[in-house]
N, C-alpha and C positions, 0 to 999 in steps of 0.2 A: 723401519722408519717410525719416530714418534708424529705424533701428531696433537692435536686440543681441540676436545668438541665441550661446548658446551649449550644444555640444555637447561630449558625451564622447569621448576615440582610447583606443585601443588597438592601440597599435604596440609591434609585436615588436622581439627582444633588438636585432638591428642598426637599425634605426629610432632606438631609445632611445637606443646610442650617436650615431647621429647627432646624433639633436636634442642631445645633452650636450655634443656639439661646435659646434653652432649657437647653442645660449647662450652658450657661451663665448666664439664670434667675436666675437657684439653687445658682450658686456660686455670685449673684450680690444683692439675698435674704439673705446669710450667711452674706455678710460683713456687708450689712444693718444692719441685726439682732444684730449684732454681736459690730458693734459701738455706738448702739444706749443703751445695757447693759451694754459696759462697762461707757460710758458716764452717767447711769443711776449711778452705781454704785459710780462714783467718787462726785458727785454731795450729793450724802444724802446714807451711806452705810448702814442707818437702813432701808432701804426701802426690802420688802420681796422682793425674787428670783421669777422670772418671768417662769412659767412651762409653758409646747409645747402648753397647751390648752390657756393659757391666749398671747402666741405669735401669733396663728392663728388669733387668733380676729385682730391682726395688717396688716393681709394680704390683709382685705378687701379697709384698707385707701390707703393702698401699691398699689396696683392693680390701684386706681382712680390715683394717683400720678405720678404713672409710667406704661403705661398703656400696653407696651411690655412685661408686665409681664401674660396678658391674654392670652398669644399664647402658655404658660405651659402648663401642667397637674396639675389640683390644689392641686389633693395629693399628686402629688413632692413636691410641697413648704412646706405642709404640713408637711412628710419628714423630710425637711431640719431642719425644728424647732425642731422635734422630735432628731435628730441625735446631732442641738447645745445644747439640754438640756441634752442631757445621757455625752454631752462632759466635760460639766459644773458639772455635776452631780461626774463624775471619778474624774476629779479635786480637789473638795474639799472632797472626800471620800477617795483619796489618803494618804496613811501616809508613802510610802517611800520615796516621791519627784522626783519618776520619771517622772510622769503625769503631763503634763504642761499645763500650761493656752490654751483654743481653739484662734487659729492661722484665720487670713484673707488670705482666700484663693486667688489665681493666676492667670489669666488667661494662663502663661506661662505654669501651670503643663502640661503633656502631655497628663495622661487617667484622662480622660473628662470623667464623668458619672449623673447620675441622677435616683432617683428610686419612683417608684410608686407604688399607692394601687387601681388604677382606674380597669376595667375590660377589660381584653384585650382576644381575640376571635380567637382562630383557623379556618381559610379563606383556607382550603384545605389542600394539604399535602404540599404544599412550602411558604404557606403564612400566616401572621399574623396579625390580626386588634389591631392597639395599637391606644392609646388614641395621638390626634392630629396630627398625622402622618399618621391615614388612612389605605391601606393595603399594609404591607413592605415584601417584598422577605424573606424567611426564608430558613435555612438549614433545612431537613426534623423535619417532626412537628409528626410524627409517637409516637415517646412519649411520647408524651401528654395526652397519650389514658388513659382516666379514673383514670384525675388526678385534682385535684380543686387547682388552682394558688392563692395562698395568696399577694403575692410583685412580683414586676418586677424592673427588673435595666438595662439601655439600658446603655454600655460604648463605648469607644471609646480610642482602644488599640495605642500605640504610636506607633508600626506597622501599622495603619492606615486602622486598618480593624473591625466592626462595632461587638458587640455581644449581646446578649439579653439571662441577666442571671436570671432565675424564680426560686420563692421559692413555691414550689408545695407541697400540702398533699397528701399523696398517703396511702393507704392500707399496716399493717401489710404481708412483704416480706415472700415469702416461708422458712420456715428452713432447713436448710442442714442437712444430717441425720449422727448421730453420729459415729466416728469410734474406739471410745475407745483410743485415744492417747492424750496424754500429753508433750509438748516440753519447753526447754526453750531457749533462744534468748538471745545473746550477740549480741549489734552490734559493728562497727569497722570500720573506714576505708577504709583498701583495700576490705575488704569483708563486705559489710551492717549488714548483719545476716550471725550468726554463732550459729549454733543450736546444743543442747546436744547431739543425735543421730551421728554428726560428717558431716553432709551438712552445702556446705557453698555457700551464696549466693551472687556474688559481686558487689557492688556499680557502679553506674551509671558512664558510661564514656563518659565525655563532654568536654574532651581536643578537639576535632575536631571543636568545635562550640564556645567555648572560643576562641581560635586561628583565625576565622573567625571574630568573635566580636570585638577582638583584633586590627585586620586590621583595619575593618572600624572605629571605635574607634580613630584611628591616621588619618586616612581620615577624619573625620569630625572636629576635634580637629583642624588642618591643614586648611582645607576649611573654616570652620567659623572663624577662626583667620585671611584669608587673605581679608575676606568678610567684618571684623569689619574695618579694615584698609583703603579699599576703600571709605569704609562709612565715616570717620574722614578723608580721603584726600579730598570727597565732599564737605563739611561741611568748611574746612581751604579752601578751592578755591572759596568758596559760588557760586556752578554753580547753575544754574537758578531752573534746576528738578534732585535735591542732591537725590541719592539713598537710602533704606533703607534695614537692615540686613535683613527684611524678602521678598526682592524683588531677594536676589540671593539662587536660589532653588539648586544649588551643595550639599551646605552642609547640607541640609533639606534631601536630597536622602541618603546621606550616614547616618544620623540619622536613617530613617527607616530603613537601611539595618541592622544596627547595631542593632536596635532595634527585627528585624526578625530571625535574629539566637540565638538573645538570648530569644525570645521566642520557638523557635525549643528547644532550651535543656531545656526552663522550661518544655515546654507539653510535651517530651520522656521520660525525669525522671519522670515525674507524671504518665504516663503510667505503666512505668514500677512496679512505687512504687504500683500501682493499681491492678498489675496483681501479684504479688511477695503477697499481702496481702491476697488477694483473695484466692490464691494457699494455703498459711498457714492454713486460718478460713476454708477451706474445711477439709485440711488433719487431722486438731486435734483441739480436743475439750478443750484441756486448755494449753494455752500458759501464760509462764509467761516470764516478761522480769523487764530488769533493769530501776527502777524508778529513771531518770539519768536528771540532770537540765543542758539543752543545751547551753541556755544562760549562765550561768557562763563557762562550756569545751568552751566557742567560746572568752572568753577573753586570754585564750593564742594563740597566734598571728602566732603560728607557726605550728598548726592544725584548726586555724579556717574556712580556707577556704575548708579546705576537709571535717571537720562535715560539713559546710553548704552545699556542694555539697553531702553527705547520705543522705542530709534532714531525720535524725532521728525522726526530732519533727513529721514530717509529716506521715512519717512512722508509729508512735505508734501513733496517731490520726485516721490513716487510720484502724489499728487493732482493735482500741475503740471501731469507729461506726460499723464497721461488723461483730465484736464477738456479740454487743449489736443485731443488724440485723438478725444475721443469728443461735441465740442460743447457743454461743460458750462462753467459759471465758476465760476473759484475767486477770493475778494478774500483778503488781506491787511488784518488793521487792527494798532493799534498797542495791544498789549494792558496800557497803563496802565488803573488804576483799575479794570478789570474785573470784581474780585472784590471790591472795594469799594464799588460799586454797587449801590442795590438794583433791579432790574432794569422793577420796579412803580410807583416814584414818582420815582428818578433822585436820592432822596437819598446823598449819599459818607458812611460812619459810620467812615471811618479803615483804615489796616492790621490786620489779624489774624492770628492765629500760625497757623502749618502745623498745628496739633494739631487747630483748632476750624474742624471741615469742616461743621455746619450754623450758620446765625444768624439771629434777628428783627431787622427796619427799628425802630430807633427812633422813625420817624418815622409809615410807614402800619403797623405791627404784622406785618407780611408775613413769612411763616418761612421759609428757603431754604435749600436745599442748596449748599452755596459754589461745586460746580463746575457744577451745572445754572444756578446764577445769571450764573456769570462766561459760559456758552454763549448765555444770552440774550442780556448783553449783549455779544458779540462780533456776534452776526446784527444787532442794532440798528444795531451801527457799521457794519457789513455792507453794509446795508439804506441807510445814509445815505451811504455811499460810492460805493457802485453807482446810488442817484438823483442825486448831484451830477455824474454821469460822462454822466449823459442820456441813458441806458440804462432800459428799461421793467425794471419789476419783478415778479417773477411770484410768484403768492399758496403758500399752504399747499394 
């Protein structure tokens, strides 16, 4: 079974120039690659498609040509080919047209990364032997224990703080032991999850750190506007040593600040969604929820910002891999009608506006809470997907 750990480095000044030159290899090997196809292509287009193994071969002329590309990890570069043919590959495999031609990358991006398949070595409990970099400081290595590292990816967060993300195989996880319940999940808005039983669990609040991000945001916006200006009144005076935009470090400060809170409210939501998922796959053995496409609810413009702060997608992604993990089922249904339902006699009373969260059945007089009703009937559907599957069903 794969798995993803990642850990904190702390690698010193020459380290840091390293790896600033290891990113640059990957991203100075992509554009290579990357002109040298499309130029193949316009030249003679019957000529066949160039795959990762037949681009390697080109790494070794690369290397004598440019010989700062020896100071990489050669299975980064390697990597890199592998990641521009799966790009190429989606491309012309694409039939909606969303998937666009692969792009020359920037040095400007901010997270700088690079990933390898070389063998990297646990150096105690705070340190790490990675390939060309020697031994870097790490956040505790304690989890490691009796696990075989497939890939490594060293990045470099626009917070400006260094990470090392590994794709490890590790051993079939203990299973949780069963409690005989079955729930079903509406999510929402004010409330993430809203379960048939009538708990409600509520969505992450990240007004405090938006607000912050906020500020700096108009700080930096400000600063580097008054920094480009300098720059162009050097330039019209032609003085002798004209400044440049990355010589005034104000508005690079308020970049990472801004950049820092808003990783604060990515990693608290991910926390949270982590511990809220975990709590579920313990408490019951089959949850069903609504098989709900995020991407289309986030084209109305006047809820998209709050589904992307539920992060929904990530939520049922998170439920996926540790029902699968931990022996539990998760169904899918199709959340038509759900909240039109009344959940007690199965009469439909039409659509209702987003304002009117409780209503009575015209039919049996039954009063409901719109989202604990739509969680009934999601388990119902639940409930009758998983017995048409010939699957025992397990009680409350």
């Amino acid at each position: 079974m794969l798995k993803g750990i990642k850990l904190r480095l702390y690698p010193n000044r020459t380290q840091q120039n390293q790896l600033e030159q290891m990113f640059g290899n990957d991203r100075f090997v992509w554009n290579q690659m990357l002109a040298m196809m499309n130029e193949r292509y316009q030249n003679n287009k019957d000529l066949p498609f160039l795959g990762k193994f037949k681009l390697n071969y080109l790494l070794k002329p690369l290397k004598k040509e440019y010989p700062f590309l020896k100071n990489s990890d050669s299975s980064s570069l390697q990597v890199v080919n592998e990641f521009l043919t799966q790009s190429w590959k989606n491309f012309f495999q694409d039939k909606t047209g969303q998937i666009g031609k692969p792009r020359f990358h920037s040095r400007k991006y901010l997270k700088k990364s690079y990933t390898g398949k070389s063998i990297i070595k646990t150096a105690g409990k705070r340190y790490m032997k990675i390939p060309k970099l020697g031994y870097v400081k790490t956040s505790k290595t304690g989890v490691l224990q009796d696990v075989k590292i497939k890939r490594y990816t060293v990045l470099l967060e626009p917070t400006g703080k260094y990470y090392l993300s590994l794709q490890v195989e590790i051993s079939e996880p203990e299973k949780y032991s069963l409690t005989g319940k079955r729930v079903g999940i509406d999510v929402g808005v004010a409330d993430l999850a809203i379960l048939s039983n009538g708990l409600k669990y509520p969505s992450f609040d990240s007004s405090y750190f938006e607000k912050k991000a906020k500020i700096w945001q108009k700080k930096y916006s400000r600063r580097r506007h008054l920094a480009k200006l300098l720059v162009l009144q050097d330039r019209n005076k032609k003085v002798l040593c004209p400044r440049s935009l990355e010589s005034f470090t104000n508005w690079q400060k308020a970049q990472k600040s801004k950049a820092k809170y808003q990783a604060k409210a990515a990693n608290q939501r991910r926390d949270y969604l982590h511990k809220l998922t975990t709590h579920l796959v313990k408490q019951y053995d089959v949850i069903a929820i609504e098989d709900l496409k995020t991407k289309n609810l986030q084209k109305n413009h006047h809820l998209a910002k709050s589904i992307a702060n539920a992060s929904w997608r990530i939520f049922r992604q998170m439920l996926e891999y540790k029902c699968e993990w931990y022996g539990k089922k998760l169904i899918a249904v199709d959340p038509k009608n759900t909240s039109r339902i009344c959940s007690k006699c199965g009469y439909n009373s039409g659509a209702k506006p987003l304002e009117i969260r409780e209503w009575t059945c015209p039919k049996c007089q039954t009063k409901h809470d719109r989202d604990i009703n739509a969680a009934v009937n999601i388990l119902h559907k639940g409930s009758t997907k998983l017995n048409g599957q010939g699957l025992a069903m397990v009680t409350s």
